[in-house]
C-alpha positions as CSV (number, residue, x, y, z in Angstrom):
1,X,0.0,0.0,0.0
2,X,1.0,3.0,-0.8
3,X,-0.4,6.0,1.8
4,X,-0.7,9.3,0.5
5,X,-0.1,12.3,2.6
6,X,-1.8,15.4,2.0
7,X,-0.4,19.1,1.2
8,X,1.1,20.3,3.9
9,X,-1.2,23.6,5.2
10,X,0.3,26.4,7.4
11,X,-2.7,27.9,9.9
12,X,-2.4,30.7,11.8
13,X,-4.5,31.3,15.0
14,X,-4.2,33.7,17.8
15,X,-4.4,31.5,21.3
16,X,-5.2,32.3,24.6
17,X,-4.2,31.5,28.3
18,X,0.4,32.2,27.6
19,X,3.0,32.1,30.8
20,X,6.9,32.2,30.9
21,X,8.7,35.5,29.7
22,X,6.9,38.2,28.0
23,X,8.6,40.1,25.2
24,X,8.6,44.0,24.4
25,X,7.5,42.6,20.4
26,X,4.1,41.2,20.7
27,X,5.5,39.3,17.3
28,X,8.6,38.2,18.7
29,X,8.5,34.5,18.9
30,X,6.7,32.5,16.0
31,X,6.0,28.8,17.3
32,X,5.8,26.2,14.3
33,X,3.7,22.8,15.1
34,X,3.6,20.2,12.6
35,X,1.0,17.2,13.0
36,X,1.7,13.6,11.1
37,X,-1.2,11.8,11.2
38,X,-1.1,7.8,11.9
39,X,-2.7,4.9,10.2
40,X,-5.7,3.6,9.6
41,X,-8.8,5.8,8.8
42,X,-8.9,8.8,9.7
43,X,-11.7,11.6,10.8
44,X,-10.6,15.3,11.1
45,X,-10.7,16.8,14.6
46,X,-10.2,20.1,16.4
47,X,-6.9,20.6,18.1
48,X,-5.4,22.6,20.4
49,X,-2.0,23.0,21.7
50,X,0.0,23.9,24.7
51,X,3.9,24.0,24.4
52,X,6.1,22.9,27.7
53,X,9.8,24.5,27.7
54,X,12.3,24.1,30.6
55,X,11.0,24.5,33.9
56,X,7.7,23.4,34.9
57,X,6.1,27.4,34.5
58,X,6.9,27.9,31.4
59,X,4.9,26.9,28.6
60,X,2.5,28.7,26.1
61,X,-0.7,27.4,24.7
62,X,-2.9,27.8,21.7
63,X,-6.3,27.0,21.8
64,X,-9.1,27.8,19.3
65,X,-9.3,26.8,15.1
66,X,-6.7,24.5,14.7
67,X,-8.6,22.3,12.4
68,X,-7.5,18.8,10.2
69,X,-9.8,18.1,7.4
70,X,-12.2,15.5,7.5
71,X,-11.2,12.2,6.5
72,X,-7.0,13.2,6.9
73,X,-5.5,10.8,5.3
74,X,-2.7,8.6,7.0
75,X,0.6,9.9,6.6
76,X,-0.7,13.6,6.1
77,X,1.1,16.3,7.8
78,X,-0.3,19.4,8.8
79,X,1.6,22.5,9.8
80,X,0.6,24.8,12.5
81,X,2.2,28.2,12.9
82,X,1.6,30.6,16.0
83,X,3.6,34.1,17.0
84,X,3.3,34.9,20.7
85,X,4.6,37.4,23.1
86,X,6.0,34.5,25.2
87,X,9.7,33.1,25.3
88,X,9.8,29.2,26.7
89,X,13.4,28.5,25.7
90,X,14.2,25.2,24.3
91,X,10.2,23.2,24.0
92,X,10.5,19.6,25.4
93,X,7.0,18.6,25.7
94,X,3.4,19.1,23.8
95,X,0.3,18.8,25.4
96,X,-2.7,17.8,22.7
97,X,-6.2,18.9,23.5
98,X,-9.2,17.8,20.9
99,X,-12.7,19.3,21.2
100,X,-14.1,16.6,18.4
101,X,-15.4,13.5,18.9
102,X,-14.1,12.5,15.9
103,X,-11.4,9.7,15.9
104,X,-7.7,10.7,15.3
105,X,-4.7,9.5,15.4
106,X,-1.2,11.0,15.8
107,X,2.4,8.8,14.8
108,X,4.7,12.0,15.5
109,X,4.7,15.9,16.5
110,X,7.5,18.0,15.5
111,X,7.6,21.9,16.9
112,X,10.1,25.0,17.2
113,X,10.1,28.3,17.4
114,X,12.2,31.0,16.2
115,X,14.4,31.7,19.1
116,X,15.6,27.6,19.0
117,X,18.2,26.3,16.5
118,X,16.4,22.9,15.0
119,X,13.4,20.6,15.3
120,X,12.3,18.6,18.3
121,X,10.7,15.1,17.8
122,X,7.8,13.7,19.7
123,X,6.5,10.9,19.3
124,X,3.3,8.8,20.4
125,X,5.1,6.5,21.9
126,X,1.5,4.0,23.6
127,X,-0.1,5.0,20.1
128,X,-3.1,6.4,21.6
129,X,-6.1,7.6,19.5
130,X,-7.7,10.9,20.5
131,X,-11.7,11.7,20.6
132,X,-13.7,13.1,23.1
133,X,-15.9,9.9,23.3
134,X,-14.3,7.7,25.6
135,X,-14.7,4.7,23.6
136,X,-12.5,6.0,21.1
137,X,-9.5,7.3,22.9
138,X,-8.5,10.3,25.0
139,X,-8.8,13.8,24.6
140,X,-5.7,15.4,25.6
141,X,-2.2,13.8,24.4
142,X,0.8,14.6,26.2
143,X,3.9,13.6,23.9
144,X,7.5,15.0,25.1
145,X,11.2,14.5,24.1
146,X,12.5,11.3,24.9
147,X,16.7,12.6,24.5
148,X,18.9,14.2,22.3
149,X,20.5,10.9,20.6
150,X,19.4,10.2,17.2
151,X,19.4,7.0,15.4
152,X,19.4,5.4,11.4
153,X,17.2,2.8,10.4
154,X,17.9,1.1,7.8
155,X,14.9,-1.9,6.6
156,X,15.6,-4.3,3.8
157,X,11.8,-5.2,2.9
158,X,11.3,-8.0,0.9
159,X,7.4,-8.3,-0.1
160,X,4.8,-5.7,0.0
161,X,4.6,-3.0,2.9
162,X,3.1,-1.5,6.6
163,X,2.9,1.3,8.7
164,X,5.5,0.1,11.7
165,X,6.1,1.3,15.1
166,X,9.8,0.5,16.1
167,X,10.9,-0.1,19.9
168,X,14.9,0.4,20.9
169,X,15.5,-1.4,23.9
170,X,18.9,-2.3,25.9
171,X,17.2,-5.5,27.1
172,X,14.7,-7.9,26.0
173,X,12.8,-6.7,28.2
174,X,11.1,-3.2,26.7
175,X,9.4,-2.1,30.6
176,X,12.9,-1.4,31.0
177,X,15.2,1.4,29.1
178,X,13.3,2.0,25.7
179,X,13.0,4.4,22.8
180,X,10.3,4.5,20.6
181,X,9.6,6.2,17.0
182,X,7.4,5.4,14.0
183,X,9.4,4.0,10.6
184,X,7.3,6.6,8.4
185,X,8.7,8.9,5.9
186,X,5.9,12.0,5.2
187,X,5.5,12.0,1.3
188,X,7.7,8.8,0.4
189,X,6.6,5.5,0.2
190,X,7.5,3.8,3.4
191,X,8.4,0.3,2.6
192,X,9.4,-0.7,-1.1
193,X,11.0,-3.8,-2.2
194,X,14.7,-3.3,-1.4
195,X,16.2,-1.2,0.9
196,X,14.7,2.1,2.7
197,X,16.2,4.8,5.5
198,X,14.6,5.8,8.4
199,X,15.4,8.7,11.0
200,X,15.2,8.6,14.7
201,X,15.5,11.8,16.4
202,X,15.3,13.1,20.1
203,X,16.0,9.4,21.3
204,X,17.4,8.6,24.4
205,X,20.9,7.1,24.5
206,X,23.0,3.8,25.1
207,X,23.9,0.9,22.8
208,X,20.8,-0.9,20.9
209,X,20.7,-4.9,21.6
210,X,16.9,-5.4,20.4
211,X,14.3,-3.8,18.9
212,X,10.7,-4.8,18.6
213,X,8.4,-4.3,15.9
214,X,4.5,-3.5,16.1
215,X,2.0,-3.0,14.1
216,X,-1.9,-2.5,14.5
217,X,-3.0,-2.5,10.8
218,X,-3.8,-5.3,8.6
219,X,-1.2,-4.6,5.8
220,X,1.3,-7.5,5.9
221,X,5.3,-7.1,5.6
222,X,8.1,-9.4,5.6
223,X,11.3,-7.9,5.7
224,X,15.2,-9.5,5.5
225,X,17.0,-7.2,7.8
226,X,16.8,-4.0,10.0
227,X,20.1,-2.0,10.9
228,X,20.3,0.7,13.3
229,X,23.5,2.3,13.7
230,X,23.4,5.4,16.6
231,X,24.5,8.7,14.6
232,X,24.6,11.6,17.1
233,X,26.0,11.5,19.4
234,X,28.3,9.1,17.4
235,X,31.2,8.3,20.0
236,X,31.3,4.1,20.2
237,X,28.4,4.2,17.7
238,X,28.0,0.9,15.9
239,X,25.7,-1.0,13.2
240,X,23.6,-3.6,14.5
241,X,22.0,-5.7,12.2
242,X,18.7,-7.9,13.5
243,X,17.9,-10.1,10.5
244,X,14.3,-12.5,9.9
245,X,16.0,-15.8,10.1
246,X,12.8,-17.3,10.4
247,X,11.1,-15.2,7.6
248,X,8.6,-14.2,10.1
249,X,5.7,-11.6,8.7
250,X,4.3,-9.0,10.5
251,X,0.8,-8.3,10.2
252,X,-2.1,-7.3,13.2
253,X,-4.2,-10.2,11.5
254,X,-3.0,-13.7,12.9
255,X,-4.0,-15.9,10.2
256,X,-1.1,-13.8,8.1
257,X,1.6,-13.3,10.5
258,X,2.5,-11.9,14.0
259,X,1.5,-8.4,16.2
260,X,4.8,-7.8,17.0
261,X,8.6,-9.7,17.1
262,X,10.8,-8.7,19.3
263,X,14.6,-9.3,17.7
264,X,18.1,-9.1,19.9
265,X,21.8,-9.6,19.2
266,X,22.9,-13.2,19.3
C-alpha cells in the first residue's frame, strides 16, 4: 500500500491562556507545530496546543481553530504556525487537547520556534487515538522529548509493505530502558521492495541490543534485515543488524503473520 499524505497547510491562529517570559514585540517569537497523522482511517478533529519548555512554569498554549480536514489521510502532515509574546526557551513537551469527537490518530509531533536552533521530535510513543468519546481514545495527548541521541534505520523489505512502530531497547525486556519512534517517511513511500532509510530523532541514549516491531493494521510485511546504527551522538556508535532468520511476517491479522517480534543480538 501506498499511503498518501496530504499538502502540507500552514494555519495561523491567535491562542489564549500564555505564561513564561513576556517580550517587548508582541510578534517576537513564532512557534511552528507540525502534525503527522497515523494509520488507519482517519476523521478530522479540532486541536489545540499547549507548548512545555524548561521548567515546569513555562509553557505557552494555543487553543481555538486548529482544524485537520475531514477524512485526513494517514501519513498527512499538517503545519501549525503561531507568533506569541512569550519566550519558553528550548520546548520539550506538547500537550494535545481535541474538542471533536471524531477519531484521530497522531504517529509524531514536531515543533520549534524561532528563538531555538532545529526541530524537536515527539513521538506517540503507547499510540493512543484521540476523541472526546471515551470509547475512542483520549482527549488530551501529552507527547515530550525522549533525548537528544538520534538514530538510522535502515529496513531491507522483501514483499509488500506497513505502517511500523519501532521499539529500541537495551534488554529484552522493553518495561525497561526503551526508545520508541514510528518507521514513516511524510511524502515517500515507506516500505518498497529493497532497501529504505529511516530517522530517529530526540532518542534517548546507550547501545541498541533489540528492537521490537509492532503493528496495528492489517497490511502484511516481511522484511530480510533491519540495521540501526546510533549517529549523534556518534562516539562508540556501531551497526547492528537484526535479521528474519525465520522469515517471520508482521501483520495485526493472525492468520497472516505476527502483532509484534521482538529481535536481539545473538
Amino acid at each position: 500500500l501506498k499511503p498518501k499524505a496530504l499538502k502540507p497547510k500552514a494555519l495561523k491562529t491567535k491562542g489564549t491562556e500564555t505564561k513564561g517570559t513576556e517580550t517587548k514585540d508582541a510578534a517576537t517569537v513564532t512557534y511552528t507545530v507540525k502534525t503527522i497523522t497515523g494509520s488507519g482511517y482517519q476523521n478530522g478533529t479540532n486541536i489545540s496546543f499547549n507548548l512545555l519548555g524548561w521548567g515546569a512554569d513555562r509553557n505557552v498554549s494555543f487553543d481555538g481553530k486548529n482544524t485537520l480536514e475531514k477524512n485526513v489521510k494517514k501519513g498527512a502532515l499538517d503545519v501549525f504556525e503561531f507568533k506569541k509574546p512569550v519566550k519558553i526557551g528550548r520546548i520539550t513537551c506538547v500537550i494535545l487537547t481535541t474538542t471533536s469527537e471524531d477519531a484521530w490518530k497522531v504517529n509524531k509531533v514536531i515543533v520549534t520556534s524561532s528563538e531555538m536552533n532545529g526541530e524537536i521530535h515527539l513521538y506517540n510513543q503507547d499510540g493512543k487515538w484521540m476523541s472526546t468519546n471515551v470509547t475512542r481514545g483520549v482527549n488530551e495527548l501529552r507527547l515530550c522529548s525522549q533525548g537528544l541521541a538520534m538514530y538510522q534505520v535502515l529496513v531491507k523489505t522483501t514483499e509488500e509493505n506497513i505502517d511500523a512502530k519501532i521499539t529500541l531497547s537495551r534488554f529484552k525486556d522493553t518495561s525497561r530502558t526503551v526508545s520508541l519512534g514510528f518507521l514513516d517517511n511524510y511524502s515517500e513511500d515507506n516500505f518498497e521492495n529493497g532497501v529504505a532509510k529511516f530517522t530517529l530523532k530526540n532518542m534517548q541514549m546507550y547501545d541498541v541490543e533489540c528492537i521490537t516491531i509492532t503493528t496495528k493494521v492489517d497490511d502484511k510485511w516481511l522484511f530480510d534485515w533491519i540495521k540501526v546504527k546510533r549517529t549523534f551522538p556518534r562516539f562508540r556508535a556501531k551497526e547492528i543488524t537484526f535479521s528474519n532468520k525465520e522469515n517471520v511476517w508482521i501483520s495485526s491479522d493472525e492468520k497472516e503473520g505476527v502483532r509484534e517480534m521482538t529481535l536481539c543480538q545473538n
